[in-house]
C-alpha positions in Angstrom: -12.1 51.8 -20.9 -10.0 50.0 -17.8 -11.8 47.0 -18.1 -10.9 46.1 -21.4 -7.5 46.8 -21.0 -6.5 46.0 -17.9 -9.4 44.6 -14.9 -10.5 46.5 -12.6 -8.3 48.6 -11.1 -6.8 48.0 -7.5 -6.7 50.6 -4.9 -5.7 50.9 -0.8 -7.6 53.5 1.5 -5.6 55.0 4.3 -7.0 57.6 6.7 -10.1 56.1 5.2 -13.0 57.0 7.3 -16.6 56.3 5.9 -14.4 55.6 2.6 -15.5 58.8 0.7 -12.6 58.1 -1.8 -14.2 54.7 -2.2 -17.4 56.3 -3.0 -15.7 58.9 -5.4 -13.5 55.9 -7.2 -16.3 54.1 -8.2 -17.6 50.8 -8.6 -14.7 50.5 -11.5 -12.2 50.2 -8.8 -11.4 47.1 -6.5 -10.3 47.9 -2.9 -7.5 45.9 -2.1 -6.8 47.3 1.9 -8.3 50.1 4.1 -7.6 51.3 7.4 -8.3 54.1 10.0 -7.8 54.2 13.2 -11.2 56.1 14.5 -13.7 53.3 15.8 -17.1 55.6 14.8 -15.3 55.9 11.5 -14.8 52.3 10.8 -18.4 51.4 11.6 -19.4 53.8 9.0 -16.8 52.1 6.9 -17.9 48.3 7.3 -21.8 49.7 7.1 -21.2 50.8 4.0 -18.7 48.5 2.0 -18.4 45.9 4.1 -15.4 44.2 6.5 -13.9 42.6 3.6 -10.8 44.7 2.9 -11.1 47.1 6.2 -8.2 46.4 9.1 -9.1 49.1 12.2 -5.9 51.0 13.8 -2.7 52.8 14.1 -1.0 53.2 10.7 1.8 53.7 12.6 1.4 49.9 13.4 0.2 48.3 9.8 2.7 46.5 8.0 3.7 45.8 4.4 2.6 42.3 4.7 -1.0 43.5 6.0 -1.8 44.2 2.1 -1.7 42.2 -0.5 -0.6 42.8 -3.8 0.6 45.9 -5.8 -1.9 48.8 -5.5 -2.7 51.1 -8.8 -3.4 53.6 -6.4 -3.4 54.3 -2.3 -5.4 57.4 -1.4 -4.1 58.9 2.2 -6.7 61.5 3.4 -4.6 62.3 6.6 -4.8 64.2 9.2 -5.3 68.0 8.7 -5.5 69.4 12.1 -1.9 70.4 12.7 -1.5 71.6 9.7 -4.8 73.6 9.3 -4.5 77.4 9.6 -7.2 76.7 12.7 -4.8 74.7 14.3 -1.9 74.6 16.8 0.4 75.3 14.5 2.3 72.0 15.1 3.1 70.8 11.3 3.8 67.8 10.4 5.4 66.8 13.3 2.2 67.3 15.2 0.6 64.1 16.9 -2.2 64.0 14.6 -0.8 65.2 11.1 2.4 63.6 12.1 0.5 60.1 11.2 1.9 61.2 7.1 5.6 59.7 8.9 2.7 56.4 9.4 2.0 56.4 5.6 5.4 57.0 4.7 7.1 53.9 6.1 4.5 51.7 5.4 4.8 52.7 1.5 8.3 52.2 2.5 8.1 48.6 3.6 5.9 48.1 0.3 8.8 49.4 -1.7 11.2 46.9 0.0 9.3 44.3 -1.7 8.7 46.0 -4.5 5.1 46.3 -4.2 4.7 50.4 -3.5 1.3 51.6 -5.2 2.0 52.5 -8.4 0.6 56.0 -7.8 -0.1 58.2 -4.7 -2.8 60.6 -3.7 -2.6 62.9 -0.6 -5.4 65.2 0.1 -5.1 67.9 2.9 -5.8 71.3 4.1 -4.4 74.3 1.6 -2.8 75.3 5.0 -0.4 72.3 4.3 1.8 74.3 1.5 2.5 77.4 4.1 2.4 75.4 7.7 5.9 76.1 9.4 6.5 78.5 7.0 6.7 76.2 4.0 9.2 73.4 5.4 6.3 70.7 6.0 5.4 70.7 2.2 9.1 70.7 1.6 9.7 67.8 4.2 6.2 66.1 2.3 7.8 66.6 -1.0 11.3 65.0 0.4 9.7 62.1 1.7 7.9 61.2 -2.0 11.1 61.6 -3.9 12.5 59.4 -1.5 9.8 57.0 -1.8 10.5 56.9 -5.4 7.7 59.1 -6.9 7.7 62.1 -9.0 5.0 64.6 -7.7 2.6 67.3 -8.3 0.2 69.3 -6.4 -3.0 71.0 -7.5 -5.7 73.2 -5.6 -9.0 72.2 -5.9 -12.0 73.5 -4.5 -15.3 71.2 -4.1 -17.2 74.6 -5.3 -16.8 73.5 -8.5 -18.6 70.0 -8.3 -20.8 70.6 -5.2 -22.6 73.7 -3.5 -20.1 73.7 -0.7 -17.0 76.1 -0.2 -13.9 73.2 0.4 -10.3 74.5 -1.1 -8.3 71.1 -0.3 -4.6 70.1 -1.6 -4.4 67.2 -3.8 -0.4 65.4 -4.6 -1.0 63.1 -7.1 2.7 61.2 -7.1 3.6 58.1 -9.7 6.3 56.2 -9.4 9.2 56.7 -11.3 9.8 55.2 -14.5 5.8 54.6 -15.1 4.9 56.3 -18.5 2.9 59.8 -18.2 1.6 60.8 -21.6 1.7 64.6 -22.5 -1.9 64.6 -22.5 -1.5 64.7 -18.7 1.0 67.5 -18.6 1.6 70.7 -18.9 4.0 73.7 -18.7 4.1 76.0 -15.7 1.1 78.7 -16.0 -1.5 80.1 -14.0 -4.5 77.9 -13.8 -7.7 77.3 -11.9 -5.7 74.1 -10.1 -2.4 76.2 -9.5 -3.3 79.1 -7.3 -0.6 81.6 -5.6 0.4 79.9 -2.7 0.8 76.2 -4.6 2.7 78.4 -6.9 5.0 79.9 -4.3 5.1 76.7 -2.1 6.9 75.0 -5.5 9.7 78.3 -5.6 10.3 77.4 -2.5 11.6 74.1 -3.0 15.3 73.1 -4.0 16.1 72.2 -7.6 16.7 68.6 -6.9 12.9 68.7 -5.6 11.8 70.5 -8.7 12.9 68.5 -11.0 10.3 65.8 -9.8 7.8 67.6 -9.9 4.7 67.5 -12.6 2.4 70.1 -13.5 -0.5 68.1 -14.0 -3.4 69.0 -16.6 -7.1 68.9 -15.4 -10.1 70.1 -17.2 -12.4 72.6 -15.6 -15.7 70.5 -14.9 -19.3 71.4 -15.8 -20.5 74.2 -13.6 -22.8 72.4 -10.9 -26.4 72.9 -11.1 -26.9 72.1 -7.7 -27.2 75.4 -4.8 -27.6 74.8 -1.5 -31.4 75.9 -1.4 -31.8 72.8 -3.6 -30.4 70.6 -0.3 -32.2 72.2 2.7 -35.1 69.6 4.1 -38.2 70.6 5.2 -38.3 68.1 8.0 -35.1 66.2 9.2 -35.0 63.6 10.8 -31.6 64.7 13.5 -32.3 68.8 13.8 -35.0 70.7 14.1 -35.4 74.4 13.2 -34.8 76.5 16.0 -37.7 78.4 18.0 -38.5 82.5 17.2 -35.9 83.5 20.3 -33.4 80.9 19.3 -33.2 82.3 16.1 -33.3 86.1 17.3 -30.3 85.1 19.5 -28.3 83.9 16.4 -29.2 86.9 14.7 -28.3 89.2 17.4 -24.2 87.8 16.6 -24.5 89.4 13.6 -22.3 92.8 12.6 -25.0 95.4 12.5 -24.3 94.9 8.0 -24.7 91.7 7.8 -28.2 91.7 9.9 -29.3 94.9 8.1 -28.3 92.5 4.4 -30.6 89.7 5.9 -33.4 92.6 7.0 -33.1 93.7 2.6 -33.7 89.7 1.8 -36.8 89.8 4.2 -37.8 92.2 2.4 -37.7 90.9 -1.5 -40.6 88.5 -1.5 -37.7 85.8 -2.5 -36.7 82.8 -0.6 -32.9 83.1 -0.1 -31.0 80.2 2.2 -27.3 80.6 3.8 -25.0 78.8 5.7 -23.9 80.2 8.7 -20.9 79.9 11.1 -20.3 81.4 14.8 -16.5 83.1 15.1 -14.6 84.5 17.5 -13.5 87.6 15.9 -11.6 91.1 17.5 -13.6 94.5 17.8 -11.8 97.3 19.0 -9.8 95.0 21.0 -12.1 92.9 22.3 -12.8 89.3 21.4 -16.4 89.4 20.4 -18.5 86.1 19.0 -19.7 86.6 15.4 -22.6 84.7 13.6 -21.4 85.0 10.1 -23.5 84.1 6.9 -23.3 83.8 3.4 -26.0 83.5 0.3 -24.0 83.0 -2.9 -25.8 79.8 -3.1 -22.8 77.5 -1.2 -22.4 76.0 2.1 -19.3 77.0 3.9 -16.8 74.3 4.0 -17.7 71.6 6.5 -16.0 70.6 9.7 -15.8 68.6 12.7 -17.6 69.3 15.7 -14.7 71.1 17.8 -17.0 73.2 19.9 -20.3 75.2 19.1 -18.8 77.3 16.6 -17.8 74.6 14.5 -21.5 73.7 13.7 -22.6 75.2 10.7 -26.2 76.8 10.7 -28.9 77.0 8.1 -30.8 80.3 7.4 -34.1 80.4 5.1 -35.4 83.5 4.4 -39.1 83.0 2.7 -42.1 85.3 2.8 -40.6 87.7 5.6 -39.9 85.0 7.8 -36.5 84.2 9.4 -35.4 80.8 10.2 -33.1 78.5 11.4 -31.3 75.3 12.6 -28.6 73.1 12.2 -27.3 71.6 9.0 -28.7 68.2 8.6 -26.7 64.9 8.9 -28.1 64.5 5.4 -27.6 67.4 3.8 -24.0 67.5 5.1 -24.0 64.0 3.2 -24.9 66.0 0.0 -22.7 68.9 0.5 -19.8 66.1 0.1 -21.8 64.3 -3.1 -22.4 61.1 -1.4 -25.3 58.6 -2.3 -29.0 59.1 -1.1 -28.3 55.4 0.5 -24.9 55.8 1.9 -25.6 55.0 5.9 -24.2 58.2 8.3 -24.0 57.1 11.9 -26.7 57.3 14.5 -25.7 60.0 16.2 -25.4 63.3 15.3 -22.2 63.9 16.4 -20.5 61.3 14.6 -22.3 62.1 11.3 -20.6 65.6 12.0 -16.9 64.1 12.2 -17.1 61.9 9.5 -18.2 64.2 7.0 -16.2 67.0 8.4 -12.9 65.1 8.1 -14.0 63.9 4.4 -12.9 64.4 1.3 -15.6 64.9 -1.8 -16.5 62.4 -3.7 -17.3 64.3 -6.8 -13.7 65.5 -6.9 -12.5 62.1 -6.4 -14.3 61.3 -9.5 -13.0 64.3 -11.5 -9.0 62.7 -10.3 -9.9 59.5 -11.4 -11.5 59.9 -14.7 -9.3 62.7 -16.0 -5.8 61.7 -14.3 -5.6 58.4 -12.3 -7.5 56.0 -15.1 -5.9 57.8 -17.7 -2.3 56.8 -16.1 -3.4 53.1 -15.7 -4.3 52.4 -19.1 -1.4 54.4 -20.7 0.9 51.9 -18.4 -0.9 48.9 -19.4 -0.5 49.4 -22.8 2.9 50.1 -22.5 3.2 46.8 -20.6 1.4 45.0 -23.7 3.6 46.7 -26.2 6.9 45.8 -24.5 6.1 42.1 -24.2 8.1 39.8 -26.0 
């Protein structure tokens, strides 16, 4: 459909990391520019799509005339730590998160020359619409208005594509004046995409902000297929399953109902597998560590390794027996729909932090089919149509 209207479309990565959105866009995009300024994360980058397009560093420090041409699209995956509801509580402001202010005067410069990406995608943590009590999402919203966008936001969870538990923001912004057919749009109502505090995070803004913003319409996808017990390895090649007292030790964190729920699933003759996190959590006023699991069939949402708690576990329960072990480099590679051939780091570590800070693929591929391609080719015919 973009081909024969238009090429291929053209697209910028920012805050790119192993280029995740690349992987989600598809082959049926061109990358014009990407950049990030985590070394382990560009190695992963140029091992996978090459040096071509990719320029290592601060954002803070590109330049308008470090990319060429005029973008259909620039995707900014930036950072979520200072804005997560895990976090410092720093906002936007924060040293890491604070790298949006990076984004936004780059796509400033472009703008100078009249060569800002004709539309915008952020992608963050939900915590993002609530972090200093709702005035970074208003100071976020400011900044696209200014930038000459219009603007909406929807919630999307990876859930829905993947059999991992990831709620994420997603602004899709367009530049004003760009046609957006009504097949894109819709009025204000409760919706899958729209959840309370996206809902209450628009209220909160001032009128002039409201009136740029879209209420985009997305279809539900096809209910994934795919459960986590589908993912889990036998044999991995960077973790191996625990021994009988590592895994009685992880099972000892457990509140006596959630070990007496794994004891039941011994005892069903079924093979059930979980995902598994260690919290801190308060007990009668004590700070006590908690190994927490679930088996609804989804990993819980993946993260960067910040500690031992951050690690997610794996649980199989088959034939009365108990296991476990760390999630898999691989299967985390899964749990974010990337290809059997994409090329995670060598160490285990890294693998962690660049799929931890990721966004999905799949639901980069749901954006693009049903909102971003959609937008190009309206434009482009609009451009045909108004030629003399």
């Amino acid at each position: 459909m973009l081909t024969a209207i238009m090429g291929a479309p053209t697209f910028i990565e920012l805050f790119a990391g192993g280029g995740m959105a690349r992987a989600g866009l598809g082959p049926g995009w061109r990358c014009l520019f990407a950049n990030d300024i985590d070394a382990s994360k560009g190695e992963s980058y140029v091992a996978n799509w090459g040096a071509g397009e990719f320029r290592p560093g601060d954002i803070h420090k590109l330049r308008a005339d470090h990319i060429p041409g005029i973008a259909d699209l620039a995707w900014a995956s930036f950072p979520c730590q200072d804005l997560s509801l895990a976090g410092a509580g720093a906002g936007l402001r924060g040293g890491r998160s604070g790298a949006f202010f990076g984004l936004r005067d780059l796509i400033a410069g472009l703008a100078g020359e009249n060569r800002a990406p004709r539309s915008l995608v952020l992608e963050n943590v939900i915590g993002a619409l609530t972090s200093n009590g709702g005035a970074d999402f208003r100071t976020l919203a400011e900044e696209l208005s200014a930038l000459g966008y219009r603007f909406g936001g929807m919630t999307i969870d990876a859930a829905l594509f993947l059999p991992q538990s990831r709620p994420r923001l997603f602004v899709v912004a367009v530049r004003r004046g760009l046609e957006i057919p009504t097949s894109l749009r819709r009025d204000r109502g409760e919706t899958r995409w729209t959840g309370g505090p996206l809902q209450r995070a628009f209220d909160a803004l001032p009128e002039s902000l409201r009136t740029d913003w879209i209420w985009w319409a997305l279809p539900t996808p096809d209910t994934p297929n795919l459960r986590l017990k589908d993912v889990i390895e036998e044999q991995p090649a960077d973790v191996s399953w625990h021994s009988d007292s590592e895994t009685a030790r992880l099972l000892s964190l457990m509140a006596p109902g959630q070990r007496a729920r794994v004891e039941t699933l011994a005892q069903s003759g079924q093979r059930h597998v979980g995902g598994v996190y260690r919290r801190t959590r308060v007990e009668n006023g004590q700070k006590v560590q908690r190994a927490e699991a679930r088996f609804d069939g989804l990993a819980g949402c993946l993260r960067t390794p910040g500690g031992g708690s951050s690690r997610q576990f794996i649980i199989e329960i088959a034939c009365a027996r108990i296991r476990t072990r760390l999630l898999s480099g691989r299967e985390a590679a899964v749990l974010m729909g990337l290809p059997p051939d994409y090329r995670l780091p060598r160490r285990y570590s890294q693998t962690c932090h660049l799929l931890g800070d990721g966004v999905a693929a799949p639901v980069v591929r749901h954006l693009a089919h049903h909102l971003l391609e959609p937008l190009i080719v309206a434009n482009s015919r609009l451009q045909q149509v108004r030629k003399p």
